[in-house]
Structures are given as C-alpha cells and as structure tokens.
C-alpha positions in Angstrom: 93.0 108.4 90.7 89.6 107.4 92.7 87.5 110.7 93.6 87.8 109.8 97.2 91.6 109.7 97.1 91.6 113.6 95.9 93.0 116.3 98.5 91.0 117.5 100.7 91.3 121.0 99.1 89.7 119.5 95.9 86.7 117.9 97.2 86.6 121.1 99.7 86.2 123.3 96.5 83.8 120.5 94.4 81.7 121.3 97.3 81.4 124.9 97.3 80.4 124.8 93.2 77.3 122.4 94.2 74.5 123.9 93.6 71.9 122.7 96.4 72.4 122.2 100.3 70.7 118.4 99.7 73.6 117.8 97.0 76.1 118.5 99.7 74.7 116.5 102.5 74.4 113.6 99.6 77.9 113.8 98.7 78.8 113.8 102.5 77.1 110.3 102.9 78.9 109.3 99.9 82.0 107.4 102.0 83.6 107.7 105.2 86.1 110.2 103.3 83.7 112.2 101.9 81.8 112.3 105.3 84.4 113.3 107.0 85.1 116.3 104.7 82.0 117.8 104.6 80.3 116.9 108.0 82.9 116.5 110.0 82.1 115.9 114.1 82.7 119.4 115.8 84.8 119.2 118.9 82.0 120.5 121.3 78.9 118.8 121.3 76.5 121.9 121.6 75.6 121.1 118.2 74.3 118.2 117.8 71.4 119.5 117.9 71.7 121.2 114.4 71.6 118.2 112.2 68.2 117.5 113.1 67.1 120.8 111.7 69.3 120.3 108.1 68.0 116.1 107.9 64.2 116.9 106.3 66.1 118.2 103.2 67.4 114.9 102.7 65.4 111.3 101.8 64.2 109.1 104.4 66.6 106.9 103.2 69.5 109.5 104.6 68.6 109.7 108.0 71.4 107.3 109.2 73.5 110.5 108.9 74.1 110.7 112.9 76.7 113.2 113.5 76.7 117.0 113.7 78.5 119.3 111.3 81.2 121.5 112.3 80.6 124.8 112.5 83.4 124.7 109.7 81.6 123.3 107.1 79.0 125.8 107.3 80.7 128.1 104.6 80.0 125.4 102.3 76.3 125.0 103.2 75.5 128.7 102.7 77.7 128.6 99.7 75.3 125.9 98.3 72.4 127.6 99.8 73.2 130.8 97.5 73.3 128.6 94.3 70.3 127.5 95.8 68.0 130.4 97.3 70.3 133.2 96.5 70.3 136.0 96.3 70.9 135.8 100.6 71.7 139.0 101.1 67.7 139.7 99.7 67.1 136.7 101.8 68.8 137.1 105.3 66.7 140.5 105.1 64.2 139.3 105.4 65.1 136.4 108.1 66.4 138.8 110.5 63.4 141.4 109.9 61.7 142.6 113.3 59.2 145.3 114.2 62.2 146.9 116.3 63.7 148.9 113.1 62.6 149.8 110.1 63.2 147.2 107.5 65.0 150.2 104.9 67.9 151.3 107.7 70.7 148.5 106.7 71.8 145.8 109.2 75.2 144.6 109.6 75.5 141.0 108.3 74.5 138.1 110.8 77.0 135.3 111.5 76.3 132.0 109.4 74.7 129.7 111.9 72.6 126.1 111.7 69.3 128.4 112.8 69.6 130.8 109.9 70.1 128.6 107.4 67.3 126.8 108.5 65.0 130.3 107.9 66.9 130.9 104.6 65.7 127.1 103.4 62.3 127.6 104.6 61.7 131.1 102.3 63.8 130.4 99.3 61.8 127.1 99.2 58.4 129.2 99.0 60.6 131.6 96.8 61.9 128.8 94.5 58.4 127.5 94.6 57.4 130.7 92.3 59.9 130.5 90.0 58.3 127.2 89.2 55.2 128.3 89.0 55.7 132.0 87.2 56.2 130.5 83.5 52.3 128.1 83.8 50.7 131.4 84.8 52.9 134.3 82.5 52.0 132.1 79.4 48.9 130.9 80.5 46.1 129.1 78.5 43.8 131.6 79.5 45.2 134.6 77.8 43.8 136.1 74.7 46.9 135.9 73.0 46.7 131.8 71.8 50.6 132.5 70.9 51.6 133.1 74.4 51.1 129.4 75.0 52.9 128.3 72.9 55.6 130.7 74.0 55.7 128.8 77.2 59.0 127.4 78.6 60.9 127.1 82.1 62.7 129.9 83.3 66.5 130.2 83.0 69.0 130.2 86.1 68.9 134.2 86.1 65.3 134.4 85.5 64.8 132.5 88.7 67.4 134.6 90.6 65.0 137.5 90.0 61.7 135.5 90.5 63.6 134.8 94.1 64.5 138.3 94.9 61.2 139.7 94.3 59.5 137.4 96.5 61.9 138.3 98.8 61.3 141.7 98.8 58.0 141.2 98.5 57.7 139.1 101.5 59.8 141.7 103.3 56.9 144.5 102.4 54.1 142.5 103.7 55.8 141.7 106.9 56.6 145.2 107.7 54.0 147.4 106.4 50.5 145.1 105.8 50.2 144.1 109.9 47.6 145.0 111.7 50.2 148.1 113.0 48.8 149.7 109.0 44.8 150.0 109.2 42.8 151.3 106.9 42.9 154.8 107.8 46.6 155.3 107.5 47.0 154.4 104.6 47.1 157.6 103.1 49.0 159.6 105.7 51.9 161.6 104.5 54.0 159.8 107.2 53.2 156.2 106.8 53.5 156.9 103.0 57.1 158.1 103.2 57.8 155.4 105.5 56.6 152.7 103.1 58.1 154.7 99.9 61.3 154.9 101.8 62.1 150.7 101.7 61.3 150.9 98.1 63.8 153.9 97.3 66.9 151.3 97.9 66.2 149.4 95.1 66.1 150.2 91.0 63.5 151.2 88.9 64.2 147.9 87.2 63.9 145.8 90.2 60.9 147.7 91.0 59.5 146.4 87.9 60.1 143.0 88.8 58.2 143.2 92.3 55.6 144.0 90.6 55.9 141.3 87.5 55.5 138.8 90.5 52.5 140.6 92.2 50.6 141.0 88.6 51.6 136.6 88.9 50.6 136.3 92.8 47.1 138.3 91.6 46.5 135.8 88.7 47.0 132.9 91.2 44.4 134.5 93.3 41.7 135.5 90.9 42.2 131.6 89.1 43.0 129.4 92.2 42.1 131.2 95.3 39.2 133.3 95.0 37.5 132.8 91.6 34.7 134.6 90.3 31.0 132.7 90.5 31.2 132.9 86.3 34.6 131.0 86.5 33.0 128.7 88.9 30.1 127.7 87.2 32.3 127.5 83.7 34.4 125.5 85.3 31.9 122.7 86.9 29.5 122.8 83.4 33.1 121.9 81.6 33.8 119.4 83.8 30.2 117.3 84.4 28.6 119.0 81.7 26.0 121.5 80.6 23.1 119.9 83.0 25.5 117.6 85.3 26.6 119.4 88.7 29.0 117.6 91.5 27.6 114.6 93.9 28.0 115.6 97.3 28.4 113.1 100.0 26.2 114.0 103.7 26.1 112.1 106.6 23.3 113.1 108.8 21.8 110.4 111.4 24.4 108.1 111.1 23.0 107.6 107.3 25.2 108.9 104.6 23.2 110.3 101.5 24.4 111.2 98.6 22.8 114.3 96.5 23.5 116.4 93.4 24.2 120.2 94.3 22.2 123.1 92.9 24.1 125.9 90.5 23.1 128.4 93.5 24.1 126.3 96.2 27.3 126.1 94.0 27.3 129.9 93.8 27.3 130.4 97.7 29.6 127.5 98.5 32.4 128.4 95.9 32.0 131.5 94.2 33.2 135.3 95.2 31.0 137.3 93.1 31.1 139.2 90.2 34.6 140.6 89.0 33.4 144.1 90.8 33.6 142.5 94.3 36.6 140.1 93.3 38.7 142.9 93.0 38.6 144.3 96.2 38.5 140.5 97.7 41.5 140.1 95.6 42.8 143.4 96.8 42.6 142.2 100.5 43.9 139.1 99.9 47.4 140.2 97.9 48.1 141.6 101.7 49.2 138.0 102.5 52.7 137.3 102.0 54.2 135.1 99.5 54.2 132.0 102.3 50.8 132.4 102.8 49.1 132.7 99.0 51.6 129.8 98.3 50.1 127.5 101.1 46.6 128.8 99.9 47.3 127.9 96.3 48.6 124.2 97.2 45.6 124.1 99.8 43.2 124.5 97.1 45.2 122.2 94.7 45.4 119.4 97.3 41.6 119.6 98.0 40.8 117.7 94.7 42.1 114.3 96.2 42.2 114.3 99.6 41.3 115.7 103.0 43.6 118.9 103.1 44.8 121.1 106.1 45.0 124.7 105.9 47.1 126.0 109.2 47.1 122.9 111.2 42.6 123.0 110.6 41.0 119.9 108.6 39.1 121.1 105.5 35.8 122.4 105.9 34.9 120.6 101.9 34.5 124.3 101.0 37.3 125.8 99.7 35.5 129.2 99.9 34.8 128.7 103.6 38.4 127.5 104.1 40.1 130.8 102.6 37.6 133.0 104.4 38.1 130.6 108.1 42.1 131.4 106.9 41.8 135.2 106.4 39.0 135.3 109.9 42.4 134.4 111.4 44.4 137.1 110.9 41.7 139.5 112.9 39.6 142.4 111.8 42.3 144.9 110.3 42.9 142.2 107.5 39.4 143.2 105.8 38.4 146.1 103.4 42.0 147.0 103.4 44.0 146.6 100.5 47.1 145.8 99.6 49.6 149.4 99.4 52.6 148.0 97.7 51.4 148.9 94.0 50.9 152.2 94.6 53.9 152.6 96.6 56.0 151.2 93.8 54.2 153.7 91.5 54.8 156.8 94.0 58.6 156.0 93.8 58.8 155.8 89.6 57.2 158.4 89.4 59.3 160.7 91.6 62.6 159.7 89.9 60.2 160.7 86.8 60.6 157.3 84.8 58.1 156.1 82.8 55.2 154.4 84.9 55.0 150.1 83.8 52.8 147.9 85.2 56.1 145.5 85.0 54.5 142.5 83.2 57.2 140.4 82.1 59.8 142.2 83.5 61.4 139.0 85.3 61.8 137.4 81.8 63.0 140.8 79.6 66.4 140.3 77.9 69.0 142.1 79.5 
C-alpha cells in the first residue's frame, strides 16, 4: 500500500515519533494528503499569522507552504520539538521567566501556542548549539593529556539531553539573578544568597554537577575564543605568520588605502586581555552572560576571520577585543568587576546536603 494511502491515525502517529519540528513541516509538504494531515487550514483565520513565525526553520525552497496550521496539529509540533529541544519542561521555564516571581516558586504549565514554540526553538537552538560544541572543547587539543584527543567523539542522544538542560538552567540563573537588580555589593548578603541557593535546591546533586560541566565548557570558550590571554595571542599570530612575520593591516586615511605590518605591542593592545591574573576576573565578568550571548560572542569571533561580522545589529570594529568590550559597555555599569555567583552557589547547596564538593568536569558524559 502507498504511504499516502495509510490512515490518517498512522501518519498522525509517524508524525509524533519524528524527531525535529523541520522534519514535520517537510513531511507536511510531502503531498496534498500529507499536507492536509499535518498542517491542516484552521477554521478561523486568526492564525495565519503563525506560519510565518514556524517557515525560517524550513529551506528557501519550502516557502510555498501558504496555509496556517491548526491549532490541532500543534501537539505534534511540540511533540517533535521535545525530541528536538527537550527537555521543555527545563525549557518553557525558562520561556515564561519574568522578574514578577521568583524563578524557584513552580508555575502551572502554559498552553501550547505558535508564540511559545517559537521561544522554545530560539533557546534549544543556542542549547543544541552546545551540545555540538561540548565534545571539540571537553577533548580538546589543548589539554595536557595528548590521550584525551584521541578520546574525542560526538555526544550520544542522552548526553545532549543533559548538555540541553543545563544550559537551560543555566540560562535561567543568569536571567534571574546576574541583572543589573544583583550589584556587587549584594552579593554576599544572607538574603540574596538564600534567594539564589534556593533555585538551585530543586534540582539534584547530579544535575548540579552537570551545570557546572557546561560552565567549566562555557569558561574554556571564553579564555580560548572570546577573551584570550596576550601570551595566547602572540603564540597564536607567531604560529600562523611566523616567528618574525606579524598580520598586514589595511588603512584608509585621505581617500588613500595603505597597507602596513602591525607591531607585537600594537598587537598586544588591540587583541590581548592580559596576563592570566587579569583574565580571570575578565573571564569572571564575562561568564555573567547567558548562554545566548557567549554563543553569539563565540560565532562573532569565528565569523570575523572571513568577513565583515555584526555583533548586536553593530558592524565590526576589525578588533575583536574592542568588539567584546563595545558588547559588554552595552549592558551598563553593573556588568563590570562583578563576577559571576552561580559556582559558588552550586558549591553552597552540595555542601549543605554534605556531599562531596566536584568541580563537575565531565559530568555530562559519566556513564550512568
């Protein structure tokens, strides 16, 4: 029998074991069938509007997709969205966090509507966008251990699950306690630290472990990518052009474009953050940014190599130092000489339930 001459139960239940949202749009543009099935025309048109939203996930080649799902088919979109992004429940936390409540008192479940599962796409996105990136820096060619190199290999389905509900949680942390709201002066009042301590408390030792696997990732990616050392910066520029060689730089002053080799301390100012004493508090401040944000600043950098970047809707400066620092300058004066309190908070709640203190390295990726 031809797949599109199935019941409609059957392809109803093919759809909820697909694993991605764009896998169920593609199979809904499949045939008219198929279409019909899965994005099937909702009697009112109020919601036409929503397709819009769901067609970037999709090629351009899709975009003759012209009609708006029934409310309906949205079980099957958020069923494909939890193969996807899930854990939601982590997820829609997050989503539906405002500075109203406090982000530990529990919130009754929000419906499933076109506007959430747009929010849910854009984090897990940035959340599945770590779990690619978790196994190049965990077994990194930088370590001192040559064998965890060549210990390096993709992360299974589960392992991603927990990369995902870490960042969540993670994310969730930054939103609600590093904001301006947190300056540097309360961060060690008995209150404040109760209040942070008591989001934490929902969760397991174990999944505490695995926030702070991710952090111990995210603060690699910064000290590497983001905000490198001068020594790193220099080693890195000598490797590349040489021991004597330094970068061309192109100028145009005058109307005349002149082109001149840059200095190792012109170098030093432009791209480096100091010795590893004052990258760790830079490094400190800048692990207050939530996963979104040292994401966009990783790619940023990445993206600089080739072409004219944009950080935050602003053209590239050529710097990437003066970039990060025009990015941060953003955020206003509270962001500075304030570190990040989620390590310690994670350590203040082990070590009341008296477990053993870890600095959860390779927690995401322990057998069990």
């Amino acid at each position: 029998m031809p797949f599109h001459d199935l019941p409609t139960e059957i392809h109803e239940q093919i759809s909820h074991s697909l694993s991605s949202i764009r896998d169920v749009l593609s199979l809904g543009l499949t045939c008219h069938r198929l279409h019909g099935v899965i994005t099937r025309p909702a009697v009112s048109q109020k919601s036409h509007w929503a397709l819009p939203l769901l067609l970037p996930l999709l090629d351009q080649k899709c975009k003759v997709l012209t009609s708006p799902f029934s409310q309906k088919r949205l079980p099957i979109l958020f069923s494909a969205a939890e193969h996807e992004f899930g854990p939601l429940s982590s997820a829609t936390a997050l989503c539906t966090h405002n500075s109203a409540q406090p982000p530990h008192i529990p919130r009754p479940s929000p419906p499933e509507t076109f506007p959430l599962l747009r929010q849910l796409f854009r984090v897990g996105s940035v959340a599945n966008a770590w779990a690619d990136l978790y196994p190049f820096i965990h077994w990194s060619s930088t370590t001192d251990n040559p064998e965890d190199c060549a210990s390096r290999r993709l992360l299974t389905e589960r392992e991603r699950y927990r990369v995902r509900r870490a960042c969540y949680r993670i994310w969730l942390y930054a939103l609600a306690y590093h904001q301006s709201s947190f300056p540097r002066r309360s961060r060690y009042h008995i209150g404040i630290m109760g209040l942070r301590a008591s989001l934490l408390r929902a969760w397991t030792t174990v999944e505490l472990e695995e926030i702070q696997d991710l952090q111990g990732i995210m603060r690699k990616v910064v000290e590497l990518h983001i905000c490198p050392t001068t020594s790193t910066v220099i080693r890195r520029y000598k490797d590349r052009y040489g021991e004597d060689g330094m970068p061309a730089v192109n100028s145009r002053m005058g109307g005349q474009s002149k082109s001149y080799r840059v200095t190792q301390q012109q170098l030093e100012c432009w791209e480096g953050w100091g010795d590893s004493i004052h990258q760790y508090y830079v490094v400190e401040d800048m692990l207050k940014l939530h996963p979104g944000q040292i994401m966009e600043l990783y790619n940023f950098i990445n993206r600089c190599e080739t072409s004219l970047a944009v950080l935050d809707g602003v053209p590239s400066t050529g710097s990437n130092k003066m970039d990060v620092e025009g990015y941060v300058g953003r955020l206003g004066e509270w962001f500075e000489t304030n570190g990040q309190t989620l390590g310690e908070t994670c350590k203040l709640v082990v070590s009341e339930r008296g477990d053993e203190e870890s600095d959860g390295v390779g927690a995401i990726i322990a057998d069990r």
